[in-house]
Backbone as JSON Lines, residues from 0, in Angstrom:
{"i":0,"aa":"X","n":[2.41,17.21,13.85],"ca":[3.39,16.27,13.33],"c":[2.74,15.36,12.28]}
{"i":1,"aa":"X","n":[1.61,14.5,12.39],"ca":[1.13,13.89,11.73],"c":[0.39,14.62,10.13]}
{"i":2,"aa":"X","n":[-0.14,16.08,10.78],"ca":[-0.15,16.43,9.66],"c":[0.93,17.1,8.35]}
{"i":3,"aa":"X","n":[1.91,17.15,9.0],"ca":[2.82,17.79,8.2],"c":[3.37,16.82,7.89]}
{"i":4,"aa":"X","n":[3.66,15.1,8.13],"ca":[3.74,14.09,7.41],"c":[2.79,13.72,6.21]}
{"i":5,"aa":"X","n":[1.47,14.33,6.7],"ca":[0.98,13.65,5.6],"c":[0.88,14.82,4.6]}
{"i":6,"aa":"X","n":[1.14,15.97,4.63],"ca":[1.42,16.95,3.43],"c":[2.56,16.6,3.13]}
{"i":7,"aa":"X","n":[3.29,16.2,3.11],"ca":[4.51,15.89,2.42],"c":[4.13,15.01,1.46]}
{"i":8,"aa":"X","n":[2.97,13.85,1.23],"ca":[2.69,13.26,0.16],"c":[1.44,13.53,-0.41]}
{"i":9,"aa":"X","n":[1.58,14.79,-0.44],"ca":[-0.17,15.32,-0.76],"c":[0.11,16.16,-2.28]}
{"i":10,"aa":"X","n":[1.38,16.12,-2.62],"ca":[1.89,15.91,-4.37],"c":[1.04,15.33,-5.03]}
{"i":11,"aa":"X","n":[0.86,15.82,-6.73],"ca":[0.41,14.95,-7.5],"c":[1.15,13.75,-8.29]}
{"i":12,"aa":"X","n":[2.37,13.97,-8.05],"ca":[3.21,12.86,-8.38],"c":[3.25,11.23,-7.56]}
{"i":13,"aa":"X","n":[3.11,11.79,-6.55],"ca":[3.01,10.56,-5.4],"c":[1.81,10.49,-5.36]}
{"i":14,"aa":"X","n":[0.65,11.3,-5.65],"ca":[-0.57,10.42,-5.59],"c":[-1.05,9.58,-6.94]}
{"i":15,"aa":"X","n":[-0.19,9.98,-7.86],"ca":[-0.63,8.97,-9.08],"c":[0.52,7.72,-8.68]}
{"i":16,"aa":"X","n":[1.69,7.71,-7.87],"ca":[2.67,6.27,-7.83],"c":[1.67,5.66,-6.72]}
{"i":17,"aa":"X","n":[0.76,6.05,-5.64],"ca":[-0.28,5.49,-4.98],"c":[-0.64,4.66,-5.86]}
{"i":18,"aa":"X","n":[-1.49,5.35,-6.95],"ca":[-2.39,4.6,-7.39],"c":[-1.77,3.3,-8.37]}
{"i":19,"aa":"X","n":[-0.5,3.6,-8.86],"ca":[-0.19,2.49,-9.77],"c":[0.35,1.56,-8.91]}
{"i":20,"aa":"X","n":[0.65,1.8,-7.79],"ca":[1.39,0.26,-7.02],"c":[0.03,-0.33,-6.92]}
{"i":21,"aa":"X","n":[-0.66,0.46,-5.95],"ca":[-2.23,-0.46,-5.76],"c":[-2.59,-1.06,-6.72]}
{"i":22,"aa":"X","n":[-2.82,-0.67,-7.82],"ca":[-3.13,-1.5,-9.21],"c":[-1.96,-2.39,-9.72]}
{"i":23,"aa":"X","n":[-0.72,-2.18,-9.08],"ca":[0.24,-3.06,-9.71],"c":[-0.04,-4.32,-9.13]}
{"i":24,"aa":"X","n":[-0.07,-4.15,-7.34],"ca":[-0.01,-5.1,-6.6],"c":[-1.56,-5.87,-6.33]}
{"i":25,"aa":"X","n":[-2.4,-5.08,-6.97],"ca":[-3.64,-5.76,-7.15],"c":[-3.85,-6.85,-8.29]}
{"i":26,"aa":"X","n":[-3.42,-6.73,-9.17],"ca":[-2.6,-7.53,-10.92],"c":[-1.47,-8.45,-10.4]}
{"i":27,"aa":"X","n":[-0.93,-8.33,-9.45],"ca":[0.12,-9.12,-9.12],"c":[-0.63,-10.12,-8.25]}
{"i":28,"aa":"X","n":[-1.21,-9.75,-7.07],"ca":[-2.29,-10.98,-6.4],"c":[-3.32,-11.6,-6.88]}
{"i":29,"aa":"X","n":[-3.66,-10.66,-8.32],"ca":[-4.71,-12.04,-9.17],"c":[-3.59,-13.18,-10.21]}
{"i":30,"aa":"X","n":[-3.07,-12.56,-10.25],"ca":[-2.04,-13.46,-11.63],"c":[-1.13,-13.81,-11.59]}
{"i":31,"aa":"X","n":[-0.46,-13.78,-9.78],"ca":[0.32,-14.37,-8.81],"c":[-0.32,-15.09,-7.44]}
{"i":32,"aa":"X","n":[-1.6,-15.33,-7.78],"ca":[-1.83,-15.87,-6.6],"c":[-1.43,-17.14,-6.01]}
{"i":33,"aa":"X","n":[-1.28,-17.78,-6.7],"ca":[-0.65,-18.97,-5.87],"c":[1.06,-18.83,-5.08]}
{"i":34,"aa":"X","n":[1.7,-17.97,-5.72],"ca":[3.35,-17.71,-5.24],"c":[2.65,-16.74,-4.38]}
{"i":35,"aa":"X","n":[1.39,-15.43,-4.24],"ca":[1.68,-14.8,-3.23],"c":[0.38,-15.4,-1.99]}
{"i":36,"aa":"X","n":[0.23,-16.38,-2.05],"ca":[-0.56,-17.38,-0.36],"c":[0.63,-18.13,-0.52]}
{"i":37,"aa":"X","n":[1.45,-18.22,-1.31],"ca":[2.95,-19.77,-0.59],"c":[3.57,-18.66,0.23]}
{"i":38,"aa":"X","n":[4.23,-17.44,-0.32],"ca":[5.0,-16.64,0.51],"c":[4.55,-15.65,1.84]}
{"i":39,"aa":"X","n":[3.08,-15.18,1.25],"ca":[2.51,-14.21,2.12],"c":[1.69,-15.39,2.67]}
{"i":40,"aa":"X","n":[0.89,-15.62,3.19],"ca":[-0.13,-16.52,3.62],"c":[0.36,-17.82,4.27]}
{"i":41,"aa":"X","n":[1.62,-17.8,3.7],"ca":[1.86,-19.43,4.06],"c":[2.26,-19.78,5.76]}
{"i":42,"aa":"X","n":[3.4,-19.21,6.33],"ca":[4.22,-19.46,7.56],"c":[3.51,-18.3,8.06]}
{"i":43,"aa":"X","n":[3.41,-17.26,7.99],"ca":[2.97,-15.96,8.85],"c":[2.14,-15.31,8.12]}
{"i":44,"aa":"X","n":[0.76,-15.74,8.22],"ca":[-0.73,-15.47,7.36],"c":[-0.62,-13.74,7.82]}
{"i":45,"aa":"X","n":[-0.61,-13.06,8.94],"ca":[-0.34,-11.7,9.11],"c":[0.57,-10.97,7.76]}
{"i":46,"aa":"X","n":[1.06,-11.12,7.29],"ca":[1.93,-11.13,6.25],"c":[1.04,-10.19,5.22]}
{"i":47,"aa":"X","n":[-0.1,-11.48,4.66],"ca":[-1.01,-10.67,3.7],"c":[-2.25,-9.85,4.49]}
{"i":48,"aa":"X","n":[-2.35,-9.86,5.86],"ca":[-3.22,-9.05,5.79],"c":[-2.28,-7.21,5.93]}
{"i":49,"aa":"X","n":[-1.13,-7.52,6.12],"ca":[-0.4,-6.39,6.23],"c":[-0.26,-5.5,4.63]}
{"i":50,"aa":"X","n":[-0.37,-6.77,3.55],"ca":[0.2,-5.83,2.14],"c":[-1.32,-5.92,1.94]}
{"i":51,"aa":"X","n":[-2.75,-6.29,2.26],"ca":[-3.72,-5.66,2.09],"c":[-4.56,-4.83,2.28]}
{"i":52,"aa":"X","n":[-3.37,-4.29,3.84],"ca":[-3.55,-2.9,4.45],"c":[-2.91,-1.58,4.01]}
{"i":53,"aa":"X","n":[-1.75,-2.38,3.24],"ca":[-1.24,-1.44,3.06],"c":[-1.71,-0.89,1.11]}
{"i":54,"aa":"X","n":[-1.93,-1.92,0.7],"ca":[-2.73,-1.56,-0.57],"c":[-4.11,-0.86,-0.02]}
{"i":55,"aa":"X","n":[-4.7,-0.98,0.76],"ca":[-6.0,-0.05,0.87],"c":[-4.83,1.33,1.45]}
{"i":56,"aa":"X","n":[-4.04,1.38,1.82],"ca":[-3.35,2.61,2.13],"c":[-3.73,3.2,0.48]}
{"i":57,"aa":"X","n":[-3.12,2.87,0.02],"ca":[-2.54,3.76,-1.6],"c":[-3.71,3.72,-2.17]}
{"i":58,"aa":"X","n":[-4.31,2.54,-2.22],"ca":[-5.84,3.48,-2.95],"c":[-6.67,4.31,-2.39]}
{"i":59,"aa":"X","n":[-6.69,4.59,-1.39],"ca":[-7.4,5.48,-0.55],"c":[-6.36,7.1,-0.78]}
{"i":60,"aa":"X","n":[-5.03,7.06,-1.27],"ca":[-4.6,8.0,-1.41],"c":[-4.52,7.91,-2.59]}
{"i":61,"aa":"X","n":[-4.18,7.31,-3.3],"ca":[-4.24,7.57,-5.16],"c":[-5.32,7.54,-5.66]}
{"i":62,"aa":"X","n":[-6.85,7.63,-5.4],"ca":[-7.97,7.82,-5.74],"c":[-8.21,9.6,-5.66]}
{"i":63,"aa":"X","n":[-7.5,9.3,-4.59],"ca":[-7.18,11.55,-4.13],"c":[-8.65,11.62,-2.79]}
{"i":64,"aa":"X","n":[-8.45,10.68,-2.03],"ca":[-9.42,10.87,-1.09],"c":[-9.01,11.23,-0.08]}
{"i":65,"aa":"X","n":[-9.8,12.68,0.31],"ca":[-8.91,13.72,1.56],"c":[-9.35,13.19,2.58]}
{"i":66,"aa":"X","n":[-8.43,13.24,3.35],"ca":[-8.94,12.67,4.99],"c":[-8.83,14.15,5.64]}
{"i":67,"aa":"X","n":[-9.51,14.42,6.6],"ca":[-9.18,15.7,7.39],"c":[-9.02,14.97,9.01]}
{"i":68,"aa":"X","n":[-9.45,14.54,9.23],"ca":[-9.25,14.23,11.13],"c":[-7.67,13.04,11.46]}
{"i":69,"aa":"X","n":[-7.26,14.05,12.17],"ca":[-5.57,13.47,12.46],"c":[-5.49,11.79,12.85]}
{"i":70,"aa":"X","n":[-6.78,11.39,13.39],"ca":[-6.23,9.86,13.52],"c":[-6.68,9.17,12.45]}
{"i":71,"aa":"X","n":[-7.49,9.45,11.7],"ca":[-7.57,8.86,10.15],"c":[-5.96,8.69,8.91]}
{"i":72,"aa":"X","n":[-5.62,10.24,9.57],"ca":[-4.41,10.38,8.7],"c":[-2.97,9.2,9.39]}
{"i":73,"aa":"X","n":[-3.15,9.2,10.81],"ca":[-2.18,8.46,10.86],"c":[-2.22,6.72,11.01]}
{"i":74,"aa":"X","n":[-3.83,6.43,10.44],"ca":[-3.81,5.05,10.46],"c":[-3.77,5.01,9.02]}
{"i":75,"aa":"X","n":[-4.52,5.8,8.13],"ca":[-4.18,5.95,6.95],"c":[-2.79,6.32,5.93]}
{"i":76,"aa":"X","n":[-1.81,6.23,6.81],"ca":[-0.3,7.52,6.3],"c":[0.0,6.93,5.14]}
{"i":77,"aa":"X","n":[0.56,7.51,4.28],"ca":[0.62,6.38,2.87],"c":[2.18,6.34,2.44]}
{"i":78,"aa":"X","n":[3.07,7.5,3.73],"ca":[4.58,6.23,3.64],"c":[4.49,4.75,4.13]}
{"i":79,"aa":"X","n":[3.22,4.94,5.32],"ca":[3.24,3.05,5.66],"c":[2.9,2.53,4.94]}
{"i":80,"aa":"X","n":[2.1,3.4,4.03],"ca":[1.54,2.29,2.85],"c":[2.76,2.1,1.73]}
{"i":81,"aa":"X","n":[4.21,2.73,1.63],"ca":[5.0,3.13,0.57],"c":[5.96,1.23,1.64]}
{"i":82,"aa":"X","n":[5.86,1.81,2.43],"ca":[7.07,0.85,3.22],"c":[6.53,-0.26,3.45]}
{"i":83,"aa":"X","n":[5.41,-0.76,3.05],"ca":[4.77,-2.26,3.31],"c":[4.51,-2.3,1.32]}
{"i":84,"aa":"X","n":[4.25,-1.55,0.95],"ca":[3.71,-2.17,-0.35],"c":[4.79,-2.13,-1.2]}
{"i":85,"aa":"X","n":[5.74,-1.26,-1.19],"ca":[7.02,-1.27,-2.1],"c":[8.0,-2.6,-2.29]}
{"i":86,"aa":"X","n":[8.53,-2.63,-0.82],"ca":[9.08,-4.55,-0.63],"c":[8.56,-5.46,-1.34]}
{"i":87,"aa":"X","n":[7.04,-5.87,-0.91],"ca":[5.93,-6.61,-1.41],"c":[5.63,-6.69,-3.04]}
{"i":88,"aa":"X","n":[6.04,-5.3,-3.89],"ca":[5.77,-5.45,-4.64],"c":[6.94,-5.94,-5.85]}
{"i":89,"aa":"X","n":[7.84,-5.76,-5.0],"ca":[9.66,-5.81,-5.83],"c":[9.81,-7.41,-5.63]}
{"i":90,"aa":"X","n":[8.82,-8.06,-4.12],"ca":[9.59,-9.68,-4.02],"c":[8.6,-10.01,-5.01]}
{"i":91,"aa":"X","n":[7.39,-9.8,-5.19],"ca":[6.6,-10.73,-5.98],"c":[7.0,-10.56,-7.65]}
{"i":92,"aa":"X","n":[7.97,-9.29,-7.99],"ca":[7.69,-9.31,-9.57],"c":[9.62,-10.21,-9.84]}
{"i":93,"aa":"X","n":[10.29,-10.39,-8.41],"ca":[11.55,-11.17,-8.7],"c":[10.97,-12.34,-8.43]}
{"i":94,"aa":"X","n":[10.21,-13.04,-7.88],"ca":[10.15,-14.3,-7.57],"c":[9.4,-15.2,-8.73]}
């Protein structure tokens, strides 16, 4: 199961949108940092360590780094990384 989740994003299309959110949302926490510790950091500090888990999700897959052992892949999965960093990255470029 886990592996046939994670072949489903083992495309080269989705591993280059890996890599540009990570770099989006990495550009967005240097040159938004103060709006993203008021929103992420501020009331529920878990917050940012969640979109900095989930940005090491996508660079670890948009770099093209193979994982082979099944519990790597499912702490690593990079829809969790699609479903924590996507939100994250849409509130910080409206706010």
């Amino acid at each position: 199961m886990i592996n046939s989740l994670y072949e489903l994003t083992r495309k080269g299309w989705l591993t280059a949108l890996s890599f540009i959110l990570a770099s989006g949302m990495f550009a967005l926490i240097i040159f938004k940092s103060a709006l993203f510790a008021h929103y992420f950091g501020g009331t529920i500090p878990y917050l940012a360590v969640l979109v900095f888990y989930g940005m090491a999700i996508l660079w670890i897959h948009g770099v093209g780094f193979e994982i082979k052992k099944a519990v790597w892949k499912a702490i690593f999965m990079p829809l969790v990384g699609y479903l924590i960093l996507i939100p994250s990255f849409i509130f910080l470029l409206l706010a």
